[in-house]
N, C-alpha and C positions, 0 to 999 in steps of 0.2 A: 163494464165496457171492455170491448177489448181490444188488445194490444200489439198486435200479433198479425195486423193487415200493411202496415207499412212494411215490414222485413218480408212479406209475401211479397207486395209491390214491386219492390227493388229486384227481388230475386226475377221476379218475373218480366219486370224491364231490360235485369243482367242477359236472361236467357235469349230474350226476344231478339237483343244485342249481338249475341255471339252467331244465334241464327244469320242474319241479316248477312255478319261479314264469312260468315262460311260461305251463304250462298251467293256474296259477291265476287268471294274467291275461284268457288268454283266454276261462274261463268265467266270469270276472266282467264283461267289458264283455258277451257274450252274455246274460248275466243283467239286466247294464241295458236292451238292447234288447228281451228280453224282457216287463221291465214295461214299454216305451211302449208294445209291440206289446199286451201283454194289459191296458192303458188304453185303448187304441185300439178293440179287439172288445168288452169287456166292457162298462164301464162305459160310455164314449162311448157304442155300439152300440143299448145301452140306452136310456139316455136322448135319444137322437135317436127320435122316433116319426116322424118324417116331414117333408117339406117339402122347400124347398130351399132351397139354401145359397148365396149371392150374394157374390163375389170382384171386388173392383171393381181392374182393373191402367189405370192410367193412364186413366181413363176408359170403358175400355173392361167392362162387366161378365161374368164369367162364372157361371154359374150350374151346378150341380153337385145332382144327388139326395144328400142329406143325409144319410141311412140306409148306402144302397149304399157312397159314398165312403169314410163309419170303416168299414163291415166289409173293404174292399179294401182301406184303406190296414191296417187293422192287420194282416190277414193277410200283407202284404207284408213289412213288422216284424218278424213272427214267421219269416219265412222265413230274413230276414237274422240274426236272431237265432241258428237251428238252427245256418246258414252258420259265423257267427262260433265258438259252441259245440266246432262238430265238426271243423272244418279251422282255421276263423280266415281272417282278410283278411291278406293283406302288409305290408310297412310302408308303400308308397307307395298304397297299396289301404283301408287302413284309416280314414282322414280322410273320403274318401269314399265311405266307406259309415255313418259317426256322423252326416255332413253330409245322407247321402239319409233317413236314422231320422229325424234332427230334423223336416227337411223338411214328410216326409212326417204326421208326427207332428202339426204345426203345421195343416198340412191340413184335417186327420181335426180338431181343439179347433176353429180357426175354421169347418168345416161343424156343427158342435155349435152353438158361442154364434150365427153366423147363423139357429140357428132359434130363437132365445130371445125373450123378451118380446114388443120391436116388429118381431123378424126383421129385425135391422140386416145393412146390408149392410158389408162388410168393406173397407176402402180398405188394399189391400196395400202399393202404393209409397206411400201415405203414412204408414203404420205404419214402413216401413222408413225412410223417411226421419227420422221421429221417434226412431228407431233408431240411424243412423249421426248426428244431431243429439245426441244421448244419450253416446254412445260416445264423442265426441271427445275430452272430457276424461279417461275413462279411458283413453283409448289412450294419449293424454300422460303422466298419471301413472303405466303398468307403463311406457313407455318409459325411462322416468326410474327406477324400480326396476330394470329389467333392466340399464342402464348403474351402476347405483351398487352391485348384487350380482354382475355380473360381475366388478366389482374387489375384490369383498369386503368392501365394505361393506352391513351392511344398513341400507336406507331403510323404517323405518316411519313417518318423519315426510311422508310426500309429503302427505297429509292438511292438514298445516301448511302445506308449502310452497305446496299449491294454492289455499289461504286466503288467504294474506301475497298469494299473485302477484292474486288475484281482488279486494284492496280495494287495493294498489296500484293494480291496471289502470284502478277506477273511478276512484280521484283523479288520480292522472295526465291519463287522459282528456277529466275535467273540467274541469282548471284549463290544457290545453292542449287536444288533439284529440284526437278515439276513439282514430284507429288509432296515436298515441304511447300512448297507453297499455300495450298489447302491451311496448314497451319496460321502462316500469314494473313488470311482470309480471313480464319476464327479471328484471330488477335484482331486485324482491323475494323472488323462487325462489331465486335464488343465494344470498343475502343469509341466507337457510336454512338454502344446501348450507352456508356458510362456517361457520356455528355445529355442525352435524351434521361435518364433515370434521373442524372442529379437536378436539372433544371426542372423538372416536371416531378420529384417527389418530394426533393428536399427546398427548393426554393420556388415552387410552386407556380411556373411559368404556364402560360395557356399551350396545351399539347399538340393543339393545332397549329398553332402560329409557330410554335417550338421544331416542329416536323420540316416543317416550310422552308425555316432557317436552315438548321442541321441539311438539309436537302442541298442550297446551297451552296452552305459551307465545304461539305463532300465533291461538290461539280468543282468547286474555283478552287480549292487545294490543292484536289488529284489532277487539275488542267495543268494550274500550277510546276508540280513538282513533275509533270510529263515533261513539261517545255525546259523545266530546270536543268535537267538530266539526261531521262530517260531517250528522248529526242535526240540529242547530241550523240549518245553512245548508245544505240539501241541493242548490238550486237554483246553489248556486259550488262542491260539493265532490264533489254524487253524482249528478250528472248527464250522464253521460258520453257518451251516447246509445250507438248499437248502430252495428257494422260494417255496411256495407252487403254486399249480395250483389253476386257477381261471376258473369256466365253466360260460361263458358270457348264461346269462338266453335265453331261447328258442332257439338262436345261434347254443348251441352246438349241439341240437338235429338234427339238418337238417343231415340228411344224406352225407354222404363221405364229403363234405365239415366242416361240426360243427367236427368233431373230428381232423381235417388238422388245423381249424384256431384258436376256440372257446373254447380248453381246452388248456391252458397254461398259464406260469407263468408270471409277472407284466413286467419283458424286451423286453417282445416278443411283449405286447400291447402296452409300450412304442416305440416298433421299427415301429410298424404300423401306431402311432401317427407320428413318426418323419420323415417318407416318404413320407407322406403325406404333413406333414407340411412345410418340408425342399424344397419338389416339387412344393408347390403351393408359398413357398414366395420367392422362387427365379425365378420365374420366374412371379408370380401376384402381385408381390408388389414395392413398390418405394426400399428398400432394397435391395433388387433383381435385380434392374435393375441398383443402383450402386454398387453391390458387381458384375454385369457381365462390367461390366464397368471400373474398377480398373485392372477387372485379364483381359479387352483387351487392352485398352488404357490410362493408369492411371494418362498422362500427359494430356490430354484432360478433362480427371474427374477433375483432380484439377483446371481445369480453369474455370470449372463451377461451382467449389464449394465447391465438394466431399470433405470432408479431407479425404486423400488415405490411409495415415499408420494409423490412429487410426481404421478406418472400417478393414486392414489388421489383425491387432493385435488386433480388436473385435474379426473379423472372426474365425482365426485359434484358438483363446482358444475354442469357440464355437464349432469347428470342433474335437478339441484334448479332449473335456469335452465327446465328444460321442463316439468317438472311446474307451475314457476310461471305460464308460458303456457296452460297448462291451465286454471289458476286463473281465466288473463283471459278464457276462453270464458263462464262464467258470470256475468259482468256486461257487458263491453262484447262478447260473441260472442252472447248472448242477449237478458239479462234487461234491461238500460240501470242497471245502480244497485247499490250493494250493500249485502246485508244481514248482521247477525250470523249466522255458520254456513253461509254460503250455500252451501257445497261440501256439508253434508247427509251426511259420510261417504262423497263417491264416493272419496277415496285411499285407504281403506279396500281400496275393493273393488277397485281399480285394483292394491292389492299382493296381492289374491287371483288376481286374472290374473296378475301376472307369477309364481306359483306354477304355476298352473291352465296356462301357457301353457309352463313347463321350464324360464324362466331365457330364452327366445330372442326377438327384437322378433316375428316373425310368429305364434309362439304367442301371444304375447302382445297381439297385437292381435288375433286371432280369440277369447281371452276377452274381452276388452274390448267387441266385437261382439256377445258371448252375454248378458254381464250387461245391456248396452247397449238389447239387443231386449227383455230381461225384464220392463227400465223400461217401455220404452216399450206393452208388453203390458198393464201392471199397468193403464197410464194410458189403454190403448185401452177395454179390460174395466170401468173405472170409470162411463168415461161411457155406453157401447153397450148395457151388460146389468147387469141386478141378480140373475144367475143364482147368480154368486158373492157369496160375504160380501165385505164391503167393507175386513176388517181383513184377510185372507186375502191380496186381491190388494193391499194395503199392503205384506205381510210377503215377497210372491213374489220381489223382485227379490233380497233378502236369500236367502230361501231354495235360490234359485239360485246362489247364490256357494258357500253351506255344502255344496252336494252336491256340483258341480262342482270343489272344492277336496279335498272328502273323499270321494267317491266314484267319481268318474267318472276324476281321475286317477291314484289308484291311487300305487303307492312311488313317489316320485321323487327327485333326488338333485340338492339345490343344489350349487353351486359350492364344492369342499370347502374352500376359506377364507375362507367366507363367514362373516360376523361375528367370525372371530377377527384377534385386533390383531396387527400387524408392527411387531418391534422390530430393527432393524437392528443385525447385530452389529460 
């Protein structure tokens, strides 16, 4: 008799299985490209009666038939859409072709509000700039989730941490120099990670409800000690001024790119070092490969060697020290001062990217980029056009997290020891 039909079975169930959710995947993202594409022709289409559309890139204006542009661009949409549908793009194919949707999508909305009210003209690199200005601190803050959920720890407190490091950086600043401040920032992220590490690895608090708190505790301390002090003598305690900008030599001159990447302030270069560096040691170095190894199987780590909680509670201050830099983008990277709440919920959206992005720093920094632009959309659309309600494009940059978290990327699968606690046996 033989033995050897059930292990076929199974295989062949597995397989049928994985078919099934490919081709569920692939009619859903084709279904998302579908609605830009039929926002694009429809509605767009519509409402564009004529004119033209003015795109200003570095000075330079381009102008574009208004009408023409949505029906081409969304037809184009829709092409890609069938594409996706019927065959579907590759793995290394697939980014861009979301990347040319969006694009092209952004297009087709800005030839739209270019013909509204006063026919405002459109400044793309400076939207984009207000974009990648926007983003820094979420980049920081999923950087700092993806380093504390790779080990398995979840950080819902970045939120906090970005708080604490954002009114340290302005006292610091204050009562010494801007760019010490930065310092203060690190110390008060950490200063986070150390309360979130010890309740969630050594005393074994639920990480969720842990986040929650710590979230808290950060809003009503730093309210706190604003109203203590700070408030009373703002002139010795919140005045920290703003980083100056740094124009990286011959960089910045390059056209439309040199004024995107090449003029700004020392957080934005640190953010770029730290993308880089967080991308390339978690995943090219020995580090890396047991900090991905902790947040999947921690019991298997420790038996070749790892120690699990000390790499843990290395990790997460590391994680909570940079989200606290994040923090200091918002007073001495921008604003010169700080206020109650001044983070506004970006750690929030910061732990939607590192979702939205798979757990990896480059995903997670190209959501951080999307929420980033959304901002910065909301706030272009405020001032250029009253086409849209005003509470609409309030709620947009939200609304774009909610979709992009639960729609666009579809099952995904955290690091399987992610939030559960490790007890050494």
């Amino acid at each position: 008799m033989s033995t050897t039909a059930p292990t076929e079975d199974l295989t062949v169930d597995h397989e049928v299985v994985e078919v099934a959710r490919g081709t569920r995947a692939r009619l859903l993202r084709g279904g998302a490209y579908a609605v830009l594409g039929l926002i694009s022709l429809v509605w767009l289409g519509l409402a564009v009666k004529g004119g033209t559309a003015h795109l200003v890139f570095d000075g330079h204006t381009v102008s574009l038939p208004a009408k023409a542009t949505v029906i081409v661009v969304g037809i184009v949409i829709l092409l890609i859409s069938a594409w996706q549908a019927v065959r579907g793009f590759g793995r290394r194919s697939a980014p861009w072709a979301a990347g040319i949707a969006f694009v092209l999508f952004m297009v087709a909305f800005f030839s739209w509000v270019s013909t509204q009210g006063n026919n405002p003209d459109i400044d793309v690199v400076g939207l984009l700039q207000n974009s990648i200005a926007l983003s820094v601190p979420l980049v920081l803050g999923a950087l700092a989730g993806v380093l504390c959920e790779r080990s398995g720890v979840i950080n819902v407190a970045i939120e906090g941490q970005m708080l604490a490091g954002a009114w340290a950086a302005a006292l610091v600043g204050s009562v010494a120099v801007t760019w010490v401040g930065l310092f203060g920032a690190l110390a008060a992220g950490a200063f986070m990670g150390v309360l979130l590490a010890l309740f969630a690895i050594r005393y074994l608090v639920n990480q969720v409800v842990l986040g929650v708190v710590l979230n808290v505790l950060a809003a009503g301390l730093t309210g706190f000690l604003f109203d203590a002090f700070m408030q009373n003598d703002s002139a010795r305690f919140n005045q920290p001024g703003v980083l100056g900008k740094i124009d990286i030599p011959v960089l910045h001159s390059i056209p439309v790119i040199g004024p995107l990447l090449f003029e700004a302030n020392i957080v934005v270069y640190l953010t770029y070092i730290l993308i880089f560096g967080v991308d390339v040691a978690l995943f090219r170095t020995r580090w890396g490969l047991r900090t991905r190894a902790i947040g999947e199987h921690p019991k298997a780590a420790d038996t070749v060697g790892i120690k699990v909680l000390a790499l843990r509670y290395r990790n997460v201050l590391i994680g909570s020290a940079i989200a606290g830099l994040g923090g200091a983008y918002f007073t001495i990277g921008s604003v010169g001062g700080f206020a109650k709440n001044i983070t506004s919920g970006n750690g929030f959206i910061a732990l939607a990217a590192v979702i939205f992005g798979r757990w990896s720093p480059r995903g997670a920094t190209a959501a951080a980029l999307l929420f980033g632009f959304a901002i910065a959309v909301q706030t272009n659309l405020s001032i250029n056009t009253h086409a849209i309600p005003s509470y609409f494009l309030a709620m947009l940059p939200y609304v774009a997290t909610i979709v992009a978290v639960a729609g666009l990327v579809g099952k995904v699968r955290a690091p399987a020891a992610d939030g559960e606690p490790y007890v050494k046996q």
